[in-house]
C-alpha atoms as a printed R data frame, in Angstrom:
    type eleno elety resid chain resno       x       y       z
1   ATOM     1    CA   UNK     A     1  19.285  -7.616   0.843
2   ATOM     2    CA   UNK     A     2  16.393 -10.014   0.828
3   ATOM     3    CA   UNK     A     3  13.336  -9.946  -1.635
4   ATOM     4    CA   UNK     A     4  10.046  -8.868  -1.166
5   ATOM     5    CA   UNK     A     5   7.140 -10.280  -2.576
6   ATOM     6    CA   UNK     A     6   3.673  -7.989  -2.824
7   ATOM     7    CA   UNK     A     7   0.218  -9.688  -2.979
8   ATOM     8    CA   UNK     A     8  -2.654  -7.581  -4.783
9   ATOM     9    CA   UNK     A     9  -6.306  -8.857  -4.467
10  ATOM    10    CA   UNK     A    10  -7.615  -5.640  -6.297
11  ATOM    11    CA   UNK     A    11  -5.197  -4.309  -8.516
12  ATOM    12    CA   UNK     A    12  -6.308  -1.415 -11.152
13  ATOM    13    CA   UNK     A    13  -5.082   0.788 -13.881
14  ATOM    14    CA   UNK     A    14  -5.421   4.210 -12.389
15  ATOM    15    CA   UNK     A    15  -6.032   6.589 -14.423
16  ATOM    16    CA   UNK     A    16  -5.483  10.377 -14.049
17  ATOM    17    CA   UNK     A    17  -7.021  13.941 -15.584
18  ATOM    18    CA   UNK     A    18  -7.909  17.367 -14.892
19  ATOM    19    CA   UNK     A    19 -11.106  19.221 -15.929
20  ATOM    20    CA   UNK     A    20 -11.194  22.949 -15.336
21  ATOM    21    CA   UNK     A    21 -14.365  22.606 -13.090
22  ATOM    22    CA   UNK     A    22 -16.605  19.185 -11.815
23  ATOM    23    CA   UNK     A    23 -19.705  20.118 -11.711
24  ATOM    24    CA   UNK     A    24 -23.145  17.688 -12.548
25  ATOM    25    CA   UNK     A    25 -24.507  17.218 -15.226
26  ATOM    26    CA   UNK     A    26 -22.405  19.151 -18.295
27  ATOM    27    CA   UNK     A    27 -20.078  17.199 -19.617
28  ATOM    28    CA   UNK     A    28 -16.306  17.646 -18.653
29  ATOM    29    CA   UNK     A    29 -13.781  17.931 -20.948
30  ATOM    30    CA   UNK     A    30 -10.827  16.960 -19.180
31  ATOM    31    CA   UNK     A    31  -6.757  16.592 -20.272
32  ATOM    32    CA   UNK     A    32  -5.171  13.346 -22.122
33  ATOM    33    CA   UNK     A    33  -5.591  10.914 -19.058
34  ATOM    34    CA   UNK     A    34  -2.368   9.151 -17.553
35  ATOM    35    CA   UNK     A    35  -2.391   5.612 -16.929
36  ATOM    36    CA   UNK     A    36   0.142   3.987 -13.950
37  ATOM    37    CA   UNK     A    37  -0.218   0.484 -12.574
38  ATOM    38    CA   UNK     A    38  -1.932   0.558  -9.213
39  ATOM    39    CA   UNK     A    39  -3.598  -1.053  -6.170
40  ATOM    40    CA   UNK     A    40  -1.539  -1.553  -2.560
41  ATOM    41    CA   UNK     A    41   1.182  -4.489  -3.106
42  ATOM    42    CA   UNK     A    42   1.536  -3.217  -6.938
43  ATOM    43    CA   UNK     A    43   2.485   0.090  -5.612
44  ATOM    44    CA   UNK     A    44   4.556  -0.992  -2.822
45  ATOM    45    CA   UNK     A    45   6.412  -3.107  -5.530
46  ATOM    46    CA   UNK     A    46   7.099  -0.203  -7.478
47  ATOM    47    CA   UNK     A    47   8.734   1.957  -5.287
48  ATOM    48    CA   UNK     A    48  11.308  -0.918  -3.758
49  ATOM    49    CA   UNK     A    49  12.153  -1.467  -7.816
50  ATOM    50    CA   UNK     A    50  12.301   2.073  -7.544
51  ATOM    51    CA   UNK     A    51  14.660   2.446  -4.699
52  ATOM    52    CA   UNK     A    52  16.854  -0.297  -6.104
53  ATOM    53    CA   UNK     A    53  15.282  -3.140  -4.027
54  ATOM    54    CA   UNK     A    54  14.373  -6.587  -5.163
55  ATOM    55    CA   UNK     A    55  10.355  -7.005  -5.322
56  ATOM    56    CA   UNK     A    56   7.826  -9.008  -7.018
57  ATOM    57    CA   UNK     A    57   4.317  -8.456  -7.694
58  ATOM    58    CA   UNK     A    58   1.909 -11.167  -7.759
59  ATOM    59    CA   UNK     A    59  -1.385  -9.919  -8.679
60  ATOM    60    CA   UNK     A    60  -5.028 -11.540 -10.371
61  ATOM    61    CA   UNK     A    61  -5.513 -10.044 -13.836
62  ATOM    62    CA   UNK     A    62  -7.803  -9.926 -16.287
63  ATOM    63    CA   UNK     A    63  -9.608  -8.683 -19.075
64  ATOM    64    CA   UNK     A    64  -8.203  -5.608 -21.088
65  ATOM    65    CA   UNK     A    65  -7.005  -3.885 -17.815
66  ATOM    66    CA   UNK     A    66  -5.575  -7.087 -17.167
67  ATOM    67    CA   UNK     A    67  -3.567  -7.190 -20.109
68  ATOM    68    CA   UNK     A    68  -2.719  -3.336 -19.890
69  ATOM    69    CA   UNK     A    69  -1.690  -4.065 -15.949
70  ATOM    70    CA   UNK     A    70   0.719  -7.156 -17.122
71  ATOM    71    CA   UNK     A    71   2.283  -4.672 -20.199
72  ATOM    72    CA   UNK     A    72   2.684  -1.334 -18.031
73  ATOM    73    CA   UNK     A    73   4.529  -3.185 -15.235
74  ATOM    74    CA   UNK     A    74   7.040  -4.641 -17.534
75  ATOM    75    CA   UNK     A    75   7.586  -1.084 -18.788
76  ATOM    76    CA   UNK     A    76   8.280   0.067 -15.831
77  ATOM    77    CA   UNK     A    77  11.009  -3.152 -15.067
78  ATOM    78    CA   UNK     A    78   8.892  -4.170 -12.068
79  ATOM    79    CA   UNK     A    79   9.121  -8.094 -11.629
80  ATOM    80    CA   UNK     A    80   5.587  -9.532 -12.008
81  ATOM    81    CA   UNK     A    81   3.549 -12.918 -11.928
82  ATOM    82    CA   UNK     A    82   0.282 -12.422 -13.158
83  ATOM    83    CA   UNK     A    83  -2.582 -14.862 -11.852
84  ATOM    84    CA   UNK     A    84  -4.932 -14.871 -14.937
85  ATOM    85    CA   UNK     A    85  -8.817 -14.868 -13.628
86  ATOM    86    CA   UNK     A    86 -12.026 -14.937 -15.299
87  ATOM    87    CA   UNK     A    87 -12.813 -11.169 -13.958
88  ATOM    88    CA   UNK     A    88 -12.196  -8.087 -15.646
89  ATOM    89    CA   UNK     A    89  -9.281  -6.393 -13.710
90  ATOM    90    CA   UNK     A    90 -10.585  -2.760 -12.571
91  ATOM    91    CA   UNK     A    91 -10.090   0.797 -13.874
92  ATOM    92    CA   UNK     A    92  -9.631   3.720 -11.146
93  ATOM    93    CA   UNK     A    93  -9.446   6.926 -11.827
94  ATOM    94    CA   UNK     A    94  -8.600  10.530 -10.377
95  ATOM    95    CA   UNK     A    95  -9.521  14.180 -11.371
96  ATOM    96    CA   UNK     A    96  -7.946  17.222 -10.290
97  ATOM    97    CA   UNK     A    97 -10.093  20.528 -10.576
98  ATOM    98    CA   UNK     A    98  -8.648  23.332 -12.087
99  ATOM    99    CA   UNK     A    99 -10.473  26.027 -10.162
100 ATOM   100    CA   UNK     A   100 -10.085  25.000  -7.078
101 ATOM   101    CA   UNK     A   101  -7.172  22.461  -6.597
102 ATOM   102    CA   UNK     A   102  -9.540  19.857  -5.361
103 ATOM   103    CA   UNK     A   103  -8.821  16.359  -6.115
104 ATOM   104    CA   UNK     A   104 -11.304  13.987  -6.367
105 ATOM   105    CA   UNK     A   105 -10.537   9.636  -6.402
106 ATOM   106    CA   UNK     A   106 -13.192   7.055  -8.090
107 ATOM   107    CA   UNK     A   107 -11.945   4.213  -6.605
108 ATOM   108    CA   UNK     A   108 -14.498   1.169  -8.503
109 ATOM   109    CA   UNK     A   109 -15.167  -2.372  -6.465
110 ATOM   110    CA   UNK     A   110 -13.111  -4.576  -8.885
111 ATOM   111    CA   UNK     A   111 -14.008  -8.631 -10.331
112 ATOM   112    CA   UNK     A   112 -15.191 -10.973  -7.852
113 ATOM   113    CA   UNK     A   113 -12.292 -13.836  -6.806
114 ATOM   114    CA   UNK     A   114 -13.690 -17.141  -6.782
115 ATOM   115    CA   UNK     A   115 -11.944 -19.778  -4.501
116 ATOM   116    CA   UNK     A   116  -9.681 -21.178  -6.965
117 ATOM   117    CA   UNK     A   117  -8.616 -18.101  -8.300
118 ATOM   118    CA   UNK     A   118  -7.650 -17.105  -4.335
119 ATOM   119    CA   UNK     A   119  -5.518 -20.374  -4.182
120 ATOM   120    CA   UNK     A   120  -4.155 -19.917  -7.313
121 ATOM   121    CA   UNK     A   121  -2.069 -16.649  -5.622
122 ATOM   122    CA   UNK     A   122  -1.114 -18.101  -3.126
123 ATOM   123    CA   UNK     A   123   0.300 -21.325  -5.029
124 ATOM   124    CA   UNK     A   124   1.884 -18.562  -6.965
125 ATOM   125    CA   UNK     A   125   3.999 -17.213  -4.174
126 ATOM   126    CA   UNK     A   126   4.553 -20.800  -2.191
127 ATOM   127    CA   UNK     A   127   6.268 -22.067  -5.501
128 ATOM   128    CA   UNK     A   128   8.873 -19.233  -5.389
129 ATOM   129    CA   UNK     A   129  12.628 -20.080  -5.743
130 ATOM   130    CA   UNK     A   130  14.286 -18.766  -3.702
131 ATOM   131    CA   UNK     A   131  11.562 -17.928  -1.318
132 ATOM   132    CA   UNK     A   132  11.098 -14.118  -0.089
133 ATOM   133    CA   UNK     A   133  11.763 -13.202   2.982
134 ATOM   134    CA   UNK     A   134   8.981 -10.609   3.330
135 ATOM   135    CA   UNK     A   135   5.171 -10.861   2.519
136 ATOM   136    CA   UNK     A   136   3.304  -7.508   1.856
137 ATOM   137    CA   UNK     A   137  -0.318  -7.960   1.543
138 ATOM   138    CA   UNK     A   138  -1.926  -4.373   0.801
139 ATOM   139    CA   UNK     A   139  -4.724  -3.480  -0.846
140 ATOM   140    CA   UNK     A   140  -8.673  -4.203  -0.604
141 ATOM   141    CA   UNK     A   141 -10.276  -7.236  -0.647
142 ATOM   142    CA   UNK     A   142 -12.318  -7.447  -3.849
143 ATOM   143    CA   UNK     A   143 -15.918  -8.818  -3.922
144 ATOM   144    CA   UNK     A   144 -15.769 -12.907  -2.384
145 ATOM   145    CA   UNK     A   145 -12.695 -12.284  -0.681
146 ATOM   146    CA   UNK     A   146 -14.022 -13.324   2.654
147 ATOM   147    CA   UNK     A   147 -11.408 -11.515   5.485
148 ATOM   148    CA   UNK     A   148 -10.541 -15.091   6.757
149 ATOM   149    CA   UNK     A   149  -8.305 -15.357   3.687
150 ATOM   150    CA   UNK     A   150  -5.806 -13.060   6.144
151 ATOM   151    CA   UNK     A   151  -5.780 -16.450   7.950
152 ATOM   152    CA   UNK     A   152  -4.352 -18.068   4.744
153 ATOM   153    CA   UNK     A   153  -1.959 -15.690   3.995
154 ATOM   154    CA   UNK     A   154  -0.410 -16.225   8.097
155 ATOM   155    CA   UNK     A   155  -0.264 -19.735   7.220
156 ATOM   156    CA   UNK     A   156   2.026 -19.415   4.372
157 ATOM   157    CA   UNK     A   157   3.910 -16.819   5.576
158 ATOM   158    CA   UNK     A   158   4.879 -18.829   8.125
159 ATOM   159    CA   UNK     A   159   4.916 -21.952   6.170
160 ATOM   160    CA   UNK     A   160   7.844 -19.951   3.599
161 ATOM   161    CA   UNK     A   161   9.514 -17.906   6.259
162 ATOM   162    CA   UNK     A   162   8.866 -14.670   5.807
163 ATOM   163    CA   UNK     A   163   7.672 -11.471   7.824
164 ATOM   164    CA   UNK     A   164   4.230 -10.581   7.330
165 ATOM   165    CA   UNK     A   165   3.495  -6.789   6.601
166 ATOM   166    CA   UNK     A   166   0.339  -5.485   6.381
167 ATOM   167    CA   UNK     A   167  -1.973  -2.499   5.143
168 ATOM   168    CA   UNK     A   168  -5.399  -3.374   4.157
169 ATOM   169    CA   UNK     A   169  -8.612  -1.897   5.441
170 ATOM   170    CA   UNK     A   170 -12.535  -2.500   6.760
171 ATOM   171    CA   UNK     A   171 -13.334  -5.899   7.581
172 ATOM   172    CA   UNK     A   172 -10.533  -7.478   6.579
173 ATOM   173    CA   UNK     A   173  -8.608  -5.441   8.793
174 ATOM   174    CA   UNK     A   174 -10.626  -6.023  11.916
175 ATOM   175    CA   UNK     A   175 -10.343  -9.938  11.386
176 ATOM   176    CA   UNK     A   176  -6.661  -9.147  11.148
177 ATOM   177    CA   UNK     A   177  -6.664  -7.381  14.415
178 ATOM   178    CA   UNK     A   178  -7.761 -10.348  15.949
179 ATOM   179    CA   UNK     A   179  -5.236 -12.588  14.253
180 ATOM   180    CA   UNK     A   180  -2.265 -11.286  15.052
181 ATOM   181    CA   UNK     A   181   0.479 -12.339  13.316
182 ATOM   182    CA   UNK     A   182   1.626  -9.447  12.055
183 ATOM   183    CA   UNK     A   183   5.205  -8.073  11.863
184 ATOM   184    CA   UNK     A   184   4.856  -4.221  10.872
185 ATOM   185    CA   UNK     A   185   1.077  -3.261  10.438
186 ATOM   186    CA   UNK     A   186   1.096   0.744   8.749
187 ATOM   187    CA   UNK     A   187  -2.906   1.516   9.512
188 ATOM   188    CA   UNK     A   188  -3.563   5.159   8.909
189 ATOM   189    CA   UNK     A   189  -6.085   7.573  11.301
190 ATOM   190    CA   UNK     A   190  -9.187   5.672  10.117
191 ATOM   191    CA   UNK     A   191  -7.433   2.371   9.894
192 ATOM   192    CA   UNK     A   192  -6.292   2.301  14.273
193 ATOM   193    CA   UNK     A   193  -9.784   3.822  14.914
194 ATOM   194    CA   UNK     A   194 -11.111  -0.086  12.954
195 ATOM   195    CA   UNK     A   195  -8.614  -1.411  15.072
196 ATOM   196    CA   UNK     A   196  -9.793   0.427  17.978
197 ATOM   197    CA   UNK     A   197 -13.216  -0.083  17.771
198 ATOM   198    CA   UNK     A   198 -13.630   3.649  18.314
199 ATOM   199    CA   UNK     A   199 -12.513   7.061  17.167
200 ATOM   200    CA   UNK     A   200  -8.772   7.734  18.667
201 ATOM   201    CA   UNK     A   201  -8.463  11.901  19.561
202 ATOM   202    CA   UNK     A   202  -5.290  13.157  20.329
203 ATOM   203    CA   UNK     A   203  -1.954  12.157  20.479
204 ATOM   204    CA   UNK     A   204  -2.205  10.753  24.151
205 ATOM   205    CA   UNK     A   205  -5.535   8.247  22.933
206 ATOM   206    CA   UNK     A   206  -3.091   7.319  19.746
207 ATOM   207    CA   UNK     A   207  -0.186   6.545  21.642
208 ATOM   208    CA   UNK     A   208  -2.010   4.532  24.551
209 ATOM   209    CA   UNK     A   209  -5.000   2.417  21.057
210 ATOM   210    CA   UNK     A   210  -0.705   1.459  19.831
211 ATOM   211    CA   UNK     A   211   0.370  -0.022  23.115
212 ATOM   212    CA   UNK     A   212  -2.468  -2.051  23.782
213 ATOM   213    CA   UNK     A   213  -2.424  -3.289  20.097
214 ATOM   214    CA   UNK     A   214   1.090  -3.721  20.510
215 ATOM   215    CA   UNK     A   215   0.636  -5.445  24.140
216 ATOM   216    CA   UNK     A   216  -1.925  -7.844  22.199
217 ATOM   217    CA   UNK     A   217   0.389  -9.385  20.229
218 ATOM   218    CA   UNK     A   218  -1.463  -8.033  17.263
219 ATOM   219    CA   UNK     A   219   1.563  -6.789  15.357
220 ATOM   220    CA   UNK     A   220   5.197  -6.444  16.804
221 ATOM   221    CA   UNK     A   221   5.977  -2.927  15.122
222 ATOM   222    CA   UNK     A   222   3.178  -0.526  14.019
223 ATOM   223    CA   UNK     A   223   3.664   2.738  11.848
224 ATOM   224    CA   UNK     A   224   1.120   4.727  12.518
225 ATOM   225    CA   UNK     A   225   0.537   7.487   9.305
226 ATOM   226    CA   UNK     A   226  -0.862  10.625   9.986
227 ATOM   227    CA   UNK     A   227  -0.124  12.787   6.918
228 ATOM   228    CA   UNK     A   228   0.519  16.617   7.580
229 ATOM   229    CA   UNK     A   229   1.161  15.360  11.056
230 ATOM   230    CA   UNK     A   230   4.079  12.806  10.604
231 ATOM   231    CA   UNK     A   231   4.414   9.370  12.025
232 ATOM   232    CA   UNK     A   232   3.642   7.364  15.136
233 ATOM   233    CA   UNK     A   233   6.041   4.169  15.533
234 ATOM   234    CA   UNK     A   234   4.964   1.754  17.873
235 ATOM   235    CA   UNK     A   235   6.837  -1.330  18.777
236 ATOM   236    CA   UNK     A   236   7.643  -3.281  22.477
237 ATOM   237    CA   UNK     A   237  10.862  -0.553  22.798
238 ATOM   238    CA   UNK     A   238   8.609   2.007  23.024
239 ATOM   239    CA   UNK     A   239   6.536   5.039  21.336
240 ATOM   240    CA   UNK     A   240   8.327   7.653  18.848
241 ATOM   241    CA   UNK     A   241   6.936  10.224  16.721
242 ATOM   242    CA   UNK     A   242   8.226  11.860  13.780
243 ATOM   243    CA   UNK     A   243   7.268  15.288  12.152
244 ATOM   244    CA   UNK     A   244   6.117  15.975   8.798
245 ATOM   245    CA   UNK     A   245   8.279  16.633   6.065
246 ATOM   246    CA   UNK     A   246   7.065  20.173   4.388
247 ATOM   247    CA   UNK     A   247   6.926  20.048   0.624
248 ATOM   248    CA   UNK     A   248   3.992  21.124  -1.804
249 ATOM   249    CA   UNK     A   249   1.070  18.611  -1.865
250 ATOM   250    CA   UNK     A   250   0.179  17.842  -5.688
251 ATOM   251    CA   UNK     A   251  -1.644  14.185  -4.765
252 ATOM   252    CA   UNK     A   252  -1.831  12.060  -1.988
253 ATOM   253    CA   UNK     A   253  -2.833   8.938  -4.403
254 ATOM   254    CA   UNK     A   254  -0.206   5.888  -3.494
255 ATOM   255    CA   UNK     A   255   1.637   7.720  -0.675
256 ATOM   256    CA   UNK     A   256   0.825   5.139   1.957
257 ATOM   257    CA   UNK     A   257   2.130   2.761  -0.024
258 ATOM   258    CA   UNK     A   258   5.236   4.421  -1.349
259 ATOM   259    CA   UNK     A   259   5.947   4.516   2.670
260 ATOM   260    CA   UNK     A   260   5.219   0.903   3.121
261 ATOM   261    CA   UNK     A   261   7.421   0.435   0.169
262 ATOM   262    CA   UNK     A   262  10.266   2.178   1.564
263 ATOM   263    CA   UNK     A   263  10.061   1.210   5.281
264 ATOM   264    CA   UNK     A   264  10.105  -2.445   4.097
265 ATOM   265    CA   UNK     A   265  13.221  -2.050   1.939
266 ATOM   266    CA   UNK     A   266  15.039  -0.487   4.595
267 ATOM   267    CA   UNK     A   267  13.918  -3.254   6.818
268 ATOM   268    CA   UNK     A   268  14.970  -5.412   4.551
269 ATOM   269    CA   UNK     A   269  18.365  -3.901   4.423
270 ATOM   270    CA   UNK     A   270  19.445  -4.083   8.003
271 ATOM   271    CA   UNK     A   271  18.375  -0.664   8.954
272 ATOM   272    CA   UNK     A   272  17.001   0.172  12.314
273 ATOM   273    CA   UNK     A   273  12.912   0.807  12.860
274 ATOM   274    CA   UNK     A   274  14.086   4.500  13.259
275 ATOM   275    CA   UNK     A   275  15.878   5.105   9.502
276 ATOM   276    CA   UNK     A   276  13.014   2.562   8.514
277 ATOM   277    CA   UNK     A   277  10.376   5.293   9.356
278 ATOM   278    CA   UNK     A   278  12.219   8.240   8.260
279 ATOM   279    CA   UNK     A   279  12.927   6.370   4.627
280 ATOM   280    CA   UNK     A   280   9.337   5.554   4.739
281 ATOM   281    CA   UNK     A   281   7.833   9.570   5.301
282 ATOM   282    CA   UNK     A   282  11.002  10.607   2.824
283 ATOM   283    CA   UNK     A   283   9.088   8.281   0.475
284 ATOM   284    CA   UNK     A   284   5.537   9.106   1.377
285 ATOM   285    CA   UNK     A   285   6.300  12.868   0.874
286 ATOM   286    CA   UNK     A   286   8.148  12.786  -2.372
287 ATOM   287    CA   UNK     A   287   5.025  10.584  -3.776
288 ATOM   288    CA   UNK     A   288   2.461  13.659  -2.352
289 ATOM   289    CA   UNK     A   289   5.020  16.241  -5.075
290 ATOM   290    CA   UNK     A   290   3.766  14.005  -7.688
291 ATOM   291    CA   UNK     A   291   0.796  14.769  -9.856
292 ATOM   292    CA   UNK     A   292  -1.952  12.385 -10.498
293 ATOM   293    CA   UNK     A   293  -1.201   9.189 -10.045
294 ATOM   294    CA   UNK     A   294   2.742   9.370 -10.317
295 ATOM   295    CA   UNK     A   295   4.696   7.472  -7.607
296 ATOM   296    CA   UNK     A   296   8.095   8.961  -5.553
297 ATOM   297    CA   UNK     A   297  11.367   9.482  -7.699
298 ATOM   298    CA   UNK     A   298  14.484   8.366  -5.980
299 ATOM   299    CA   UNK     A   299  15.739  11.270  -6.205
300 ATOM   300    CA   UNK     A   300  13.552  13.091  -4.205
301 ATOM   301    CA   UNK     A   301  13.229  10.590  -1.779
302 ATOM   302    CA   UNK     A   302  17.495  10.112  -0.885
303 ATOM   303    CA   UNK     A   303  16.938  14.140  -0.683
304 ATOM   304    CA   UNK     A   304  13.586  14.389   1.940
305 ATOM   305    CA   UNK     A   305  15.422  11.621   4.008
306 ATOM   306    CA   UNK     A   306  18.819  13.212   4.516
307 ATOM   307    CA   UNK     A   307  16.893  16.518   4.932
308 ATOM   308    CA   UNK     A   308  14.768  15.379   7.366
């Protein structure tokens, strides 16, 4: 088994509540908030320590959420190398309404990055002994990350050897698309539609936006995630799809990223794109049982993948 290293531009302490009802203007008086580490490579990072896989997160932190990130992470036993900034790392948070079930995600534009701060994480992962064999960059790009960095981070994966995966979003994902690069991109609905340059209706305009993505050289396995409806794998083999698990949706908060996580430790493991996928929904689905902004347990996960 190989390690995996995450890279976070825009990490955040996510924080979770309820309130009985949102509504404007009265105040709310909402439950004893929940904190969890968060953003897209921090997440990812979890789960594989969660699933028994080695990962590392390398993240920019700072400020009080900074120092909260850095001590919540090594509660949870999740290797980490902080990249201290000027910037106050970001707060997120989530409230679920009583009344109705509705969940609703304030997701805040995080510290701006200056140039040497950028450099500075990727110095952090080039001087890595031993060097991983996979790079997961995942996340948004936080304010003066310019979406040619993507071009940085292809030059030292390549320069260290390992496979590139990527989930990121917006302009930084359309650069991407013309990059290439990529070993297994996981773009959601919205995500191939950026890719796309267009909305993509129907399982037939899915399945043909994947092969020509796929024929560009743009990534050489995409996992298309489609939520209640399953998964679309994409890869020069072929096209496979793969049904939804059922199980009772509490929050959908990280479970992208708990599939990323997954997929890429199975990868990482030897297994084939197929069990990949199938750890990767298992994953995806046990995080969407969670409340708030809980990740998958393990031992949900081992159970939705040999049920499914």
């Amino acid at each position: 088994m190989s390690r995996i290293v995450t890279l976070t531009l825009n990490p955040a302490m996510d924080l979770s509540t309820t309130a009985a009802r949102v509504e404007p203007t009265r105040k709310l008086r909402c439950s004893l908030p929940h904190y969890d580490p968060g953003g897209g490579g921090i997440n990812v990072a979890r789960v594989v320590a969660t699933l028994g896989g080695d990962a590392l997160a390398v993240y920019p932190g700072g400020g009080p959420f900074g120092d909260l990130l850095e001590r919540t992470l090594a509660g949870l036993g999740v290797p980490q190398r902080r990249v201290p900034i000027a910037g106050d790392t970001r707060e997120s948070f989530t409230v679920d309404e009583g009344a109705s079930g509705l969940q609703y995600r304030f997701v805040l534009p995080g510290p701006e990055l200056s140039a040497v701060e950028q450099q500075a994480c990727l110095d952090a992962i080039a001087a890595l002994d031993p060097r991983p064999s996979w790079l997961v960059l995942s996340g948004s790009f936080p304010p003066g990350v310019a979406p040619m960095f993507f071009d940085q981070v292809v030059a030292l994966a390549q320069r260290i050897g390992a496979r590139l995966v990527l989930d990121c979003s917006g302009e930084a994902l359309r650069h991407a698309g013309q990059r290439g690069a990529i070993h297994l991109l996981k773009p959601s609905l919205s995500k191939l539609a950026t890719l796309a340059g267009g909305k993509v209706e129907g399982a037939a305009a899915q399945e043909a936006a994947l092969r020509e993505l796929i024929g560009r050289g743009v990534a050489e396995v995409i996992v298309l995630s489609l939520g209640g409806e399953g998964a679309v794998l994409a890869s020069r083999e072929g096209i496979e799809r793969f049904p939804p698990l059922d199980v009772p949706v509490c929050s959908a908060v990280g479970a992208g990223d708990s599939m990323v996580g997954a997929m890429v430790l199975a990868l990482s493991r030897g297994w084939s794109l197929h069990e990949a996928v199938r750890y990767g929904i298992a994953a995806g689905s046990a995080t969407i049982m969670r409340p708030g902004t809980e990740l998958c347990r393990v031992e949900d996960v081992q159970r939705l993948y040999w049920k499914g």
